[in-house]
C-alpha positions in Angstrom: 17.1 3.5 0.6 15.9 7.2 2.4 14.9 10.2 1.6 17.3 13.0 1.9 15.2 15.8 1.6 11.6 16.8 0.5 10.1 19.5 -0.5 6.2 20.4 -0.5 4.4 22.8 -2.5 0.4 23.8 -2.2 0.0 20.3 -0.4 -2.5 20.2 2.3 -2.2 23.1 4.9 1.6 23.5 3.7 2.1 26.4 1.2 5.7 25.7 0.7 8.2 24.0 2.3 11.4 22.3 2.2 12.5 19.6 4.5 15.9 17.6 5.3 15.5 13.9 7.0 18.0 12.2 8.9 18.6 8.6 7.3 17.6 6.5 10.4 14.8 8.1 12.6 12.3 11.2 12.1 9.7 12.3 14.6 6.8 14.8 13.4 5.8 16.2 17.3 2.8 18.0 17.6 -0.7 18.1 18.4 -3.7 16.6 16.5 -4.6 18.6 12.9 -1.4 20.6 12.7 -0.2 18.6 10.0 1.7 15.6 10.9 -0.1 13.3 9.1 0.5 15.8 6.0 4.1 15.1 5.8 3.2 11.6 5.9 1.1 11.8 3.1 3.5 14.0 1.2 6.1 10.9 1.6 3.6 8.4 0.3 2.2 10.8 -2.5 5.9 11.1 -3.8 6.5 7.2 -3.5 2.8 5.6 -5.0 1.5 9.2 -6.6 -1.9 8.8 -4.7 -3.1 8.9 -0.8 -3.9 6.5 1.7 -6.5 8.8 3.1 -8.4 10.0 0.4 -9.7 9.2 -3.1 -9.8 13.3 -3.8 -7.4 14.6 -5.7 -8.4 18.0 -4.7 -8.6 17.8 -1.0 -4.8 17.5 -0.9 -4.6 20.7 -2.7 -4.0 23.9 -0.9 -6.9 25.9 -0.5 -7.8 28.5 -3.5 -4.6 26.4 -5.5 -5.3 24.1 -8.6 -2.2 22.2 -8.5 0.3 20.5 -5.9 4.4 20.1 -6.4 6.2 17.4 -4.7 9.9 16.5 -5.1 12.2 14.4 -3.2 16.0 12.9 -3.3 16.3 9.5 -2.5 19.3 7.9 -1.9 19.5 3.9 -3.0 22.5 1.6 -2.7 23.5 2.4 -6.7 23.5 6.0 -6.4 20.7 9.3 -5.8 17.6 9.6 -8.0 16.0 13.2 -8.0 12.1 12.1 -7.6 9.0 14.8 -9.2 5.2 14.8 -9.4 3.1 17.4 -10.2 -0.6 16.8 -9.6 -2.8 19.5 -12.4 -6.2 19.8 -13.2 -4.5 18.0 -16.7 -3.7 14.7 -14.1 -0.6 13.8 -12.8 3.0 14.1 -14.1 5.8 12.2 -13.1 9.6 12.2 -13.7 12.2 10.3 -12.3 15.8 11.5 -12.6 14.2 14.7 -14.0 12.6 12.2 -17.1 9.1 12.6 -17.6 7.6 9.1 -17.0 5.0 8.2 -19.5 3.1 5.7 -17.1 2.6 5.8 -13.6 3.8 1.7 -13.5 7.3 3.1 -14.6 7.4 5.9 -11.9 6.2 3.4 -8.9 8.7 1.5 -7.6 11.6 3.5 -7.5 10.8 4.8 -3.7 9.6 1.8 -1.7 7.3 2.9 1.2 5.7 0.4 4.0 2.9 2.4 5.6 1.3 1.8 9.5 -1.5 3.4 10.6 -4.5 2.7 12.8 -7.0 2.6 10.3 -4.6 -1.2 9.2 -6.7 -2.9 12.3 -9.0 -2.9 9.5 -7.2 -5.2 7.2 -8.3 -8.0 9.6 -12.4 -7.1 10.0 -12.6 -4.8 7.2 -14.3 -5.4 3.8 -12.6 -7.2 1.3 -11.8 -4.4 -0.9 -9.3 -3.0 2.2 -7.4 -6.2 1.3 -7.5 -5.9 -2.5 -6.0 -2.8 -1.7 -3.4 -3.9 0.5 -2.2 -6.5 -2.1 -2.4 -3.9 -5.0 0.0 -1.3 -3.2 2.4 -3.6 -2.0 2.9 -5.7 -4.5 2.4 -3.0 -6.8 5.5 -1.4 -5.4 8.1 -4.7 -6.1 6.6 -5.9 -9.3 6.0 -3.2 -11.7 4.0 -6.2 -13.8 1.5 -6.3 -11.9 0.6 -2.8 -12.4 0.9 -3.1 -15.9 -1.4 -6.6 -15.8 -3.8 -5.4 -13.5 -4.5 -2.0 -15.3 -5.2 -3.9 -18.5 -7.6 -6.2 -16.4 -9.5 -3.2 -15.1 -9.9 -1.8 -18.5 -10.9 -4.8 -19.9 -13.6 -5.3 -16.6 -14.9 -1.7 -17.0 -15.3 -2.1 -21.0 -17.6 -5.5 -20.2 -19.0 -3.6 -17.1 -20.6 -0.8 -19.8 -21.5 -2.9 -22.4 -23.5 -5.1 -20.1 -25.4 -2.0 -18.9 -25.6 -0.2 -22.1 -26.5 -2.8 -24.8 -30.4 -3.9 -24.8 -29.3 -6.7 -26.6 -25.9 -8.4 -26.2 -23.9 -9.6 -29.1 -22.6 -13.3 -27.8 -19.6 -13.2 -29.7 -18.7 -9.5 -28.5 -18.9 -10.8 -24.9 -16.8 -13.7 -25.6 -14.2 -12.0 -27.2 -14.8 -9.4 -23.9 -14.4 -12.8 -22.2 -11.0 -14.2 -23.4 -9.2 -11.1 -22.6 -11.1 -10.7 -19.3 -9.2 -14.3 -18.3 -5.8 -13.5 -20.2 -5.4 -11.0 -17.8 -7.3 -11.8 -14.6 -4.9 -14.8 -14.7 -2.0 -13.4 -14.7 -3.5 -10.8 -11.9 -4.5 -13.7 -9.6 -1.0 -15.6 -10.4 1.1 -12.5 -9.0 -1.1 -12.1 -5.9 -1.3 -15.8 -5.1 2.9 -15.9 -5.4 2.7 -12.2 -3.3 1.0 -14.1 -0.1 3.0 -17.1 -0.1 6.1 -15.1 0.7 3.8 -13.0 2.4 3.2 -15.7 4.4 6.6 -17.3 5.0 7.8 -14.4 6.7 4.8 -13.5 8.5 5.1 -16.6 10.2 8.4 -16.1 11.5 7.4 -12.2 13.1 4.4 -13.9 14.6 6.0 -16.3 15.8 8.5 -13.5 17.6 5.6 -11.6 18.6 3.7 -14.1 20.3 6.4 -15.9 22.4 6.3 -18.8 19.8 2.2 -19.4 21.0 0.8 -18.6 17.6 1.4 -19.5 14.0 0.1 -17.4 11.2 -1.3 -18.5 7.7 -2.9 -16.6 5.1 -5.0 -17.8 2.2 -6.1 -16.4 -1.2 -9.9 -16.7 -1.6 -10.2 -16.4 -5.3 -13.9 -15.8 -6.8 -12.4 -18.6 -9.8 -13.0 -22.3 -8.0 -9.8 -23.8 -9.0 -7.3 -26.3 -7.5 -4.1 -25.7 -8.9 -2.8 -22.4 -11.3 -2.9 -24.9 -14.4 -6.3 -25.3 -14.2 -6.9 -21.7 -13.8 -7.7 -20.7 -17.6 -10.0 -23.5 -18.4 -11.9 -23.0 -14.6 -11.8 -18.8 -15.0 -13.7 -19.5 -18.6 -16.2 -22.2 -16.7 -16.9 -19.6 -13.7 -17.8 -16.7 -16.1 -19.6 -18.8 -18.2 -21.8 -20.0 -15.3 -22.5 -16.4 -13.9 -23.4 -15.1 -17.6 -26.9 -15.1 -16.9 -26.1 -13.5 -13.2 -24.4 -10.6 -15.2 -26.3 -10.2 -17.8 -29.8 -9.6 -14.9 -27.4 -7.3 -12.5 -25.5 -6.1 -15.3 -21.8 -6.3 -14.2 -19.1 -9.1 -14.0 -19.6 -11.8 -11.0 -16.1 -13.3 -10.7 -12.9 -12.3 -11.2 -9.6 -10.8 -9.5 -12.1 -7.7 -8.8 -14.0 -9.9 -6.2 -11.7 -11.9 -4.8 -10.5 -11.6 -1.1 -7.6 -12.8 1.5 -8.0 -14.3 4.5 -6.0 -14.3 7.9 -5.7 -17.3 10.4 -4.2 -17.8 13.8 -3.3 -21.3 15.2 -6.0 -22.7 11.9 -8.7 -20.2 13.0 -10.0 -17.2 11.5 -8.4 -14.1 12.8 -11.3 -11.8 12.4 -12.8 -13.6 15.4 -9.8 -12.8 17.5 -9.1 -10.4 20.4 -8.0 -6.4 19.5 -4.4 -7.7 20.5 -4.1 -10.5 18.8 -5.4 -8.5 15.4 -2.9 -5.6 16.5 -0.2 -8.4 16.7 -1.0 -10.1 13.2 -0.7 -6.8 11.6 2.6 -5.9 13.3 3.7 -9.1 11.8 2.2 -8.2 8.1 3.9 -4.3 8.3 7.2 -6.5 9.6 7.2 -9.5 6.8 6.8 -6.8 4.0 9.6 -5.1 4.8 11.8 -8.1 4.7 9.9 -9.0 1.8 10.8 -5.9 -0.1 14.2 -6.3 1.1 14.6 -9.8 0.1 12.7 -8.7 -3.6 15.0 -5.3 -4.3 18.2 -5.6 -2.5 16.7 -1.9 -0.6 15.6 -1.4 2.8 12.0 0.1 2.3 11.1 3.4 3.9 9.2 3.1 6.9 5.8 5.1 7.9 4.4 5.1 11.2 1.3 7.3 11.8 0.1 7.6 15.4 0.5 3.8 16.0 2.9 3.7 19.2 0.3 4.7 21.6 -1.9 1.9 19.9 1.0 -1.1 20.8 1.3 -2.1 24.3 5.5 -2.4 25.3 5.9 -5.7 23.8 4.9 -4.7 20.7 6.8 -1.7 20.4 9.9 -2.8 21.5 9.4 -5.3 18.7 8.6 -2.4 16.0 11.9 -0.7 17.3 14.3 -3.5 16.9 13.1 -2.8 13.1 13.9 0.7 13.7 17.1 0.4 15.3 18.2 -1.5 12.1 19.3 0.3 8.8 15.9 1.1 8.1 14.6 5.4 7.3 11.4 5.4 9.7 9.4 8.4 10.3 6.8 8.5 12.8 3.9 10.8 14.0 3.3 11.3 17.9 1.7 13.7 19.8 3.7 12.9 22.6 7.1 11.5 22.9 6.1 10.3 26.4 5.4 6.7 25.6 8.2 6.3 23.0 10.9 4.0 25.0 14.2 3.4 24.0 14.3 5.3 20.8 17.6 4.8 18.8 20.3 7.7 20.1 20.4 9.1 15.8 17.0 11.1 15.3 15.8 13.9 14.4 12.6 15.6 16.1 10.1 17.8 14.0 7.9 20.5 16.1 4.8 20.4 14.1 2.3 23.6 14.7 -0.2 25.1 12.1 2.1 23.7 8.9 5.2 25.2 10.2 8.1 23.1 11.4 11.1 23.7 13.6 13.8 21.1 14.0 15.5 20.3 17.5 18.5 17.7 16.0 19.6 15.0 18.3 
């Protein structure tokens, strides 16, 4: 899949614009805070309706605007689909071949994105919940379920989280009942994710492999909050586990265990990558951004979009030549520089932004 064109209204430091992409390579040029990134953002907004740099809905709004437009064509394999959102102060509104979507599970999906940016080093020494994020996008993205199974988990969680802090004195049965859903859909939540990193896995270990000259092997693990051995067991041992941290939740007054707490973990050669060098952490998550692409491709018969936001300069020339042989292949990347001096054998079929105060010139290759 690409995106043919996009076009941007009252979205960051862009008042409106309309842009046209080249299907194989896109450069955003310019120096730091003239909106680079923004265009970016704008690509992943349209994809996943929310941002990977902020949690504010109204910083991505134009100044002294209440609402943002964004619209896009993306062309698939089976044909072009006309992609909306509107963000208002009413929330967000979403249509897909002009059709108003009624939940944001049936809009996501359509427009697969794999983002790279420096702030990913994190997904190696970062707190768990950078990783519960990671899982959530991405697999969000290929298996609309999940969306679906893991908004009804979070309802469920917040609806226990209140009544534990609200109620002076808890009704047994209303918790169990709180309970039994609670592990209905946690299940199913830590089923998906525990499937997600096994593939995850398999072809992670085959771009590590690559990277590192055949020296390292990758694993990852799923560190669940629910002791269990095998996904049989996982009902009956969910039920044990929040049983056993009742009396936990009940004196801090939210829920222990659960999808919500759980975590991932990365190892090199059997040993815990968060104790390894800056390279070999810029190397593992080269080979994450790499597997999910082939992933997503092996999942939806579509090459994903690619996103790569100021991480050339970070990647020594192994590694980059690594990340272009992905380029080079039938695969839509855009990527922000503020220089194209380091950027070695770029594929001949690109297109080069000039990025200054939100405005944007094109010099076509």
């Amino acid at each position: 899949m690409w995106l043919q064109h996009l076009t941007i209204k009252t979205f960051r430091n862009y008042k409106e614009t309309k842009i046209d992409f080249n299907p194989k390579l896109n450069v955003f040029l310019g120096q730091n805070a003239q909106g680079k990134t923004n265009i970016l953002e704008a690509i992943y907004f349209l994809a996943l309706t929310r941002s990977h740099r902020t949690r504010t809905d109204k910083n991505l709004i134009h100044f002294d605007e209440e609402q943002l437009h964004l619209s896009g064509l993306l062309q698939t394999k089976t044909g072009s689909i006309p992609l909306e959102i509107d963000l208002t102060p009413k929330g967000r509104v979403t249509k897909v071949n002009h059709l108003k979507q009624a939940r944001l599970s049936d809009y996501i999906g359509h427009m697969n994105v794999v983002l790279f940016a420096p702030e990913d080093l994190q997904l190696i020494k970062g707190a768990p919940s950078v990783r519960r994020k990671f899982i959530d996008i991405e697999l969000g993205q290929i298996k609309p379920i999940y969306l679906s199974d893991l908004s009804n988990y979070n309802h469920i969680l917040k609806q226990r989280n209140t009544y534990l802090k609200s109620s002076h004195k808890i009704d047994e049965t209303f918790l169990s009942v709180l309970d039994d859903q609670l592990v209905e859909y946690g299940c199913r939540v830590i089923k998906h994710r525990i499937k997600f990193i096994k593939d995850l896995e398999k072809f992670g270990q085959k771009k590590h492999l690559e990277i590192s000259n055949e020296l390292e092997e990758l694993s990852i693990s799923y560190q669940s909050s629910v002791n269990f051995t095998n996904e049989e067991q996982l009902t009956s041992s969910f039920k044990i586990a929040l049983d056993k941290s009742r009396s936990r939740d009940l004196f801090k007054k939210n829920t222990g265990v659960g999808p919500h707490r759980d975590d991932i973990s990365f190892y090199i050669n059997g040993m815990d990558a968060s104790f390894g060098s800056q390279g070999q952490h810029r190397s593992l998550v080269l080979s994450i951004k790499l597997a999910e692409i082939e992933l997503m491709e092996s999942i939806t018969n579509e090459s994903p979009i690619l996103l790569l936001d100021d991480v050339m300069s970070e990647l020594d020339n192994t590694r980059q030549l690594k990340l272009l042989e992905t380029i080079s292949q039938s695969i839509q990347t855009f990527i922000t520089t503020t220089s194209l001096d380091h950027l070695q054998n770029l594929p001949e079929n690109l297109s080069i932004f000039n990025i200054q105060s939100g405005k944007i010139s094109v010099n076509q290759n």
